[in-house]
N, C-alpha and C positions, 0 to 999 in steps of 0.2 A: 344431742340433748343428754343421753347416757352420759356422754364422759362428762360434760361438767354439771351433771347430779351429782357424780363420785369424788367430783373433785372438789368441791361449794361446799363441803357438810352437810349439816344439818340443816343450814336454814337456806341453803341453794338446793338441798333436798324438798321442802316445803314449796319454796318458788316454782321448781320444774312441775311439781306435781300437779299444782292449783294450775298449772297453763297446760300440761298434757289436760287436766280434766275437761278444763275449760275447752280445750278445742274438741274434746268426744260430744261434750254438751252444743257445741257449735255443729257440728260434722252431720249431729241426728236431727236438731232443727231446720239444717240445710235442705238434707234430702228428705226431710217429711215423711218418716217411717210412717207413719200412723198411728202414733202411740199419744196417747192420750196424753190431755194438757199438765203439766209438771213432770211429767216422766223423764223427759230428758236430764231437769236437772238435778230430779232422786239419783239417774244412773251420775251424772257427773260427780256429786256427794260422793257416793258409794265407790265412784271410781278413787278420790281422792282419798278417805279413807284408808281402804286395800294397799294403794300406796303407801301411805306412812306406817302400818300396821303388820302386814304382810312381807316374811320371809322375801329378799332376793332385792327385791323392789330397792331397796339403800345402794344397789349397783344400776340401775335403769331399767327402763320398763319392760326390756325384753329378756333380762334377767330375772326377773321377777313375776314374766308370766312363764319363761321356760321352769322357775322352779315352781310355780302353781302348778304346772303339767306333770312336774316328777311327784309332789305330794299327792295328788289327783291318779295316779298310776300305782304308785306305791299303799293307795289307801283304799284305790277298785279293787286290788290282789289280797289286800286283809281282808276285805268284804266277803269277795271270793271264796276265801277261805272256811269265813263261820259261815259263809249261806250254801256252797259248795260247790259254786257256782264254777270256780277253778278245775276242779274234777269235772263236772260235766263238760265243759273247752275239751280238758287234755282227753276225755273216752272219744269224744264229737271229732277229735283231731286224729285220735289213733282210726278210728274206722273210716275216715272219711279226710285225709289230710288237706289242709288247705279251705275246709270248709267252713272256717269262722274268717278268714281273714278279710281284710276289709274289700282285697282286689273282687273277692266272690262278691261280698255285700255290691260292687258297682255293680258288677256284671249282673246281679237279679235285678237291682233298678232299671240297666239299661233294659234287660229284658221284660219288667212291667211296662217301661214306655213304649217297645216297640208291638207290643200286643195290643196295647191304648190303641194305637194309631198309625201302624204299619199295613200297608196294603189298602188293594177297597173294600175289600169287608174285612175287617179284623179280626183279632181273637174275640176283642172284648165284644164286639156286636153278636159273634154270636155266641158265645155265652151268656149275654142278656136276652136272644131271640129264645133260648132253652128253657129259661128258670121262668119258674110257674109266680104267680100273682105273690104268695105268700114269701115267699124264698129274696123277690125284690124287696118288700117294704122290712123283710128283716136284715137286709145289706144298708137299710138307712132310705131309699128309696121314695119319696113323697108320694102319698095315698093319691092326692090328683093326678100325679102324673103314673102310676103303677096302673091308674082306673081307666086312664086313656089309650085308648087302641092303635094310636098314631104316635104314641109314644115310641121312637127310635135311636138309636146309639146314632150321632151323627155319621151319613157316609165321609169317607176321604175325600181328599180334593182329587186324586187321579179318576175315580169313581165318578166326580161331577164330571169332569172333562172328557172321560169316555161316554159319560149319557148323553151330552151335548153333541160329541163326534155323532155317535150311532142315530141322534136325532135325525139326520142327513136321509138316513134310511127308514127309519122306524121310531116311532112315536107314543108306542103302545106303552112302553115300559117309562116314561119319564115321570119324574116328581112333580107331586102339585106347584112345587115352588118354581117350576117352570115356564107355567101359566098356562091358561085353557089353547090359545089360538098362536102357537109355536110356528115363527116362518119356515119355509123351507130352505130361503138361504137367507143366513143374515148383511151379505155382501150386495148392491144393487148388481155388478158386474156378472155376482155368481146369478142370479135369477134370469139375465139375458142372455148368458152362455147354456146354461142347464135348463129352465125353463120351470122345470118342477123336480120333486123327489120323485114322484111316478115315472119321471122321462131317465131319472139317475137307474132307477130300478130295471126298465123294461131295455137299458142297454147293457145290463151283468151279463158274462158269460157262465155257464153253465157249473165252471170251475170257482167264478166267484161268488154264486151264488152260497153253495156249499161252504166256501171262506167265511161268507159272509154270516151264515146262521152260526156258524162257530163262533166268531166273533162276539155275537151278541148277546149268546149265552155264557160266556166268560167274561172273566173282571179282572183281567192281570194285563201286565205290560205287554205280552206277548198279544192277547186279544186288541188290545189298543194298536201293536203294528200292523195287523191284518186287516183292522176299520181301516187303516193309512194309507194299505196297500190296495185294499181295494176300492179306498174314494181317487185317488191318484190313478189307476188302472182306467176305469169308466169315466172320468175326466180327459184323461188323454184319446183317449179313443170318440169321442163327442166332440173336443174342440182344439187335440194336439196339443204344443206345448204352450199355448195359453190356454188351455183348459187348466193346464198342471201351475201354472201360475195362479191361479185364478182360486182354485180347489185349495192352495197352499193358504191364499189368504184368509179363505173361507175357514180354514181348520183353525187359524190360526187365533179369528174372530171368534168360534165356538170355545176353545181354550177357553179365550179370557171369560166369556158367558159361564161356562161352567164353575169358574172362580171364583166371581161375582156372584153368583148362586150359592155357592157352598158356603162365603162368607156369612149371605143373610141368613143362610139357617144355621150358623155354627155359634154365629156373636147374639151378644145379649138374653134375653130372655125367651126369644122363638127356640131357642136350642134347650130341647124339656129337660136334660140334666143341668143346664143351669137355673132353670127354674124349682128343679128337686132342690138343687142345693143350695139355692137362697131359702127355701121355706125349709128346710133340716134346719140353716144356721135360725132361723129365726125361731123355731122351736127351742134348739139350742138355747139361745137367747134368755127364752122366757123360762124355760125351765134354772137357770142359775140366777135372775132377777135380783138384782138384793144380797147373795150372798156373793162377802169380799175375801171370807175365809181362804188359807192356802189351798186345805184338801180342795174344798169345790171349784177353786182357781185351775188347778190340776186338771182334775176330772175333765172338767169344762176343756183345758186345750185338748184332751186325750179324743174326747170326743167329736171337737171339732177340727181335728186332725184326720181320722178315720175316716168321718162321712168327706174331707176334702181329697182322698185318698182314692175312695169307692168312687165316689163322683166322677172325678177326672178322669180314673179307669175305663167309664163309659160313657165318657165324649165332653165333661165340662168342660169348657174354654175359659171360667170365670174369666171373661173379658167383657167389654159393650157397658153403656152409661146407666142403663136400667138396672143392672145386674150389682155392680159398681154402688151403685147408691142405697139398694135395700141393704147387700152386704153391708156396708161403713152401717147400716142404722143399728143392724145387728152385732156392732162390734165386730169382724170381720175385714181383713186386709190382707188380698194375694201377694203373697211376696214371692212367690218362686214360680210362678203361672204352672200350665196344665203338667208339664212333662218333667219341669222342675219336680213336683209335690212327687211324681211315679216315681221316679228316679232316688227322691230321698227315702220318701215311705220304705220302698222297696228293701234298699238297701238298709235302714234303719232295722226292719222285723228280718231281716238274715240275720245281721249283728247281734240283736235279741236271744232270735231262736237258739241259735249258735251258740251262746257264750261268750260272743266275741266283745259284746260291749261290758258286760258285767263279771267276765271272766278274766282269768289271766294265764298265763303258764308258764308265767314266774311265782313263784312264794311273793311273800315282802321283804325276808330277809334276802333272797338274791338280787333281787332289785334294788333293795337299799345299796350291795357292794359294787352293782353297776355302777347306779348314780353317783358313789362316792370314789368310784376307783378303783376298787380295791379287786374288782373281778375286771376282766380284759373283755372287748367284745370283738368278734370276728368279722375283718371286712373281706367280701366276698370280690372277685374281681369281674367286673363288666358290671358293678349292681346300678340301679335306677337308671338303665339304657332303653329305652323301649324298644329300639331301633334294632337291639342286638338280638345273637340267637341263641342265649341265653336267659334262666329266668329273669325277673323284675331284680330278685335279688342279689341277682350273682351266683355264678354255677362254682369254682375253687376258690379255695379260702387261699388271700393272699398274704393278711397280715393279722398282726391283733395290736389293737391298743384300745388306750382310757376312753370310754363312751361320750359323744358330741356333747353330753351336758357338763361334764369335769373341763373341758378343753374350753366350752363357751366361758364358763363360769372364773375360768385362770386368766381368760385372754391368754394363751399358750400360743396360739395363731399368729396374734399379733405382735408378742414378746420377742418369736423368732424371727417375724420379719423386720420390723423396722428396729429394735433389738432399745432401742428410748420409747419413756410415754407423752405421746402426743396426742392430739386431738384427729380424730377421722377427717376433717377438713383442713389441715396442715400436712396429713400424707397422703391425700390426694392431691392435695398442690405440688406436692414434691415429686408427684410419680409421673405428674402429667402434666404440666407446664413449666414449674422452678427449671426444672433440669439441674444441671451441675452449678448452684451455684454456692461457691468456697467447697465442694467437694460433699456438699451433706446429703446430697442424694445418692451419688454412688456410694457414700458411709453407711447409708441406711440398709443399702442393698448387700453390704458385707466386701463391697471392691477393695476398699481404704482401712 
């Protein structure tokens, strides 16, 4: 579509635009973002606009958002500049190198999600078991649910599946949500091999026993193979290797028990942070009522950014139909669910804190000579490799030339390969099915 906007003029420039617009307008009615009635086609306007309007655009749309990006770059480093924000990058970088970059900002995201929701008891559950009545409802916290004493950071799903294994043995410790009168086997076959848990119990050996209080006072993987070893162990020894058949399916059935359990108390509204965090959005809500202002438009996402940030830290699932439905009343639409929202938050206040989003450690006049040329930039060799054992970026500098936005912006790329201007869909035909015919595709290649 680029090449013949550049090549149609002015008025194939108008045509392409109104049908890019038209399909962003089509694209977000499709998938039903949730934005409210007319929005779609404000963005499509606005998109068409920008188009005629905006720098780069008069070559195609991805010329035109790659020079959006260099104005946008070139005009965060002026900011930088009067607010200082560039000096405090380059001190953050000298003491601490590497600590605005954006690789850092994942790596905090990835580590707010794994604290969410790694292991059976997490970081975040017990950090919320610690913090006193006041300290919650000032992280955003809903008063009914800080007031209720059964109020808990969901357990994990390994944590249901061990409660349900160790049920086999002991009962003491399980969740209401398990119900008052828990069988001892959930399998008929297991109940006429084994008989009861009292008959599992009173054949432990002496060694398993010991295994076994270990087990139950722990919550890791390792205590989960020890319940395995020792339900397999008194299994085999009561009924041989159809015991161990038998105990296999049993375990298997507690599994899924324990799954099914965690779900009801993790989805919809049983799960008390997401009951915090529909009654925050709907405070939220009421407190911006009416005003359509930008500032309070702002404010308003700032804030319900944050409490969808805290919330999820401490076990919202913002999932389930009840949950779903106050949210849309309160204006309100998950779009990046629980681990998504850690992950961005996270990584966004690095970026923040850092300078990395607001700063630069270029000027603007350096960066102006990039984007236009006239400075060389350094390619590093092995860069963007994950695989390699080298950094992301490349450990020796192996060449220099004009920066990806001079080379996009020339077609330099394209200039030297197919060396005519053509259409992107007449040199892929020539590269991949014409073949040789009258010789224009080995001319393209420089053979002839």
């Amino acid at each position: 579509m680029d090449y013949w906007r550049s090549e149609t003029g002015p008025l194939g420039r108008v045509g392409f635009s109104a049908l890019a617009s038209y399909g962003l307008k089509y694209g977000i009615d499709k998938f039903n973002l949730g934005l409210k009635g007319g929005t779609s086609s404000k963005i499509g306007i606005a998109a068409f606009t920008a188009q005629m309007l905006l720098p780069g655009f008069d070559q195609g749309i991805g010329a035109g958002l790659y020079t959006g990006y260099k104005n946008l770059d070139i005009a965060r480093s002026a900011v930088g500049e009067v607010t200082l924000m560039n000096s405090y990058r380059r001190t953050m970088e000298g003491l601490l190198p590497g600590i605005s970059d954006w690789k850092t900002g994942a790596l905090v995201g990835l580590g707010a999600a794994m604290a969410s929701g790694f292991g059976a008891q997490p970081i975040a559950s017990r950090i919320f078991d610690k913090l006193n009545p006041e300290q919650k409802l000032k992280l955003g916290i809903s008063t009914s649910v800080v007031l209720d004493p059964s109020s808990k950071v969901p357990r994990s799903v390994r944590s249901y599946q061990q409660l349900a294994v160790s049920s086999l043995f002991s009962k003491m410790t399980l969740p209401k949500a398990f119900g008052s009168d828990v069988p001892d086997f959930l399998s008929k076959r297991g109940k006429e091999l084994f008989v009861s848990s009292q008959n599992l119990m009173e054949n432990l050996t002496k060694e398993e026993i010991v295994t076994l209080n270990k087990a139950l006072e722990g919550d890791s993987i390792v205590s989960r193979g020890r319940l395995d070893k020792v339900a397999f162990g008194v299994a085999e020894r009561i009924a041989g290797k159809e015991g161990l058949a038998v105990m296999q399916d049993e375990l298997a059935l507690r599994f899924e028990q324990g799954l099914a359990i965690r779900k009801s108390e993790y989805m919809d509204l049983s799960n008390k942070m997401n009951l915090s965090f529909v009654e925050s959005l709907e405070e939220i809500d009421l407190k911006y009522s009416g005003k359509t202002d930008i500032f309070s438009s702002a404010l308003r996402f700032l804030e319900t950014s944050k409490s969808s940030f805290v919330h999820s830290f401490f076990g919202a699932s913002k999932l389930g139909e009840g949950f779903t439905e106050r949210a849309a009343v309160a204006g309100y639409k998950s779009k990046f669910g629980r681990f998504g929202s850690l992950f961005l938050g996270g990584m966004l206040a690095q970026q923040v804190l850092t300078g990395g989003l607001l700063g630069s450690m270029e000027s603007p006049g350096q960066l102006n000579d990039i984007y236009s040329g006239r400075e060389m930039v350094e390619i590093r060799r092995g860069r963007w490799w994950e695989g390699g054992g080298s950094s992301f970026e490349g450990k020796n500098i192996s060449y220099y030339r004009p920066h990806d936005y001079v080379l996009y912006m020339s077609g330099a790329t394209d200039k030297a390969r197919y060396k005519v201007n053509r259409s992107p869909i007449h040199n892929f035909l020539l590269e991949n099915f014409l073949l040789d015919w009258g010789g224009v595709y080995f001319e393209s290649l420089g053979f002839l």
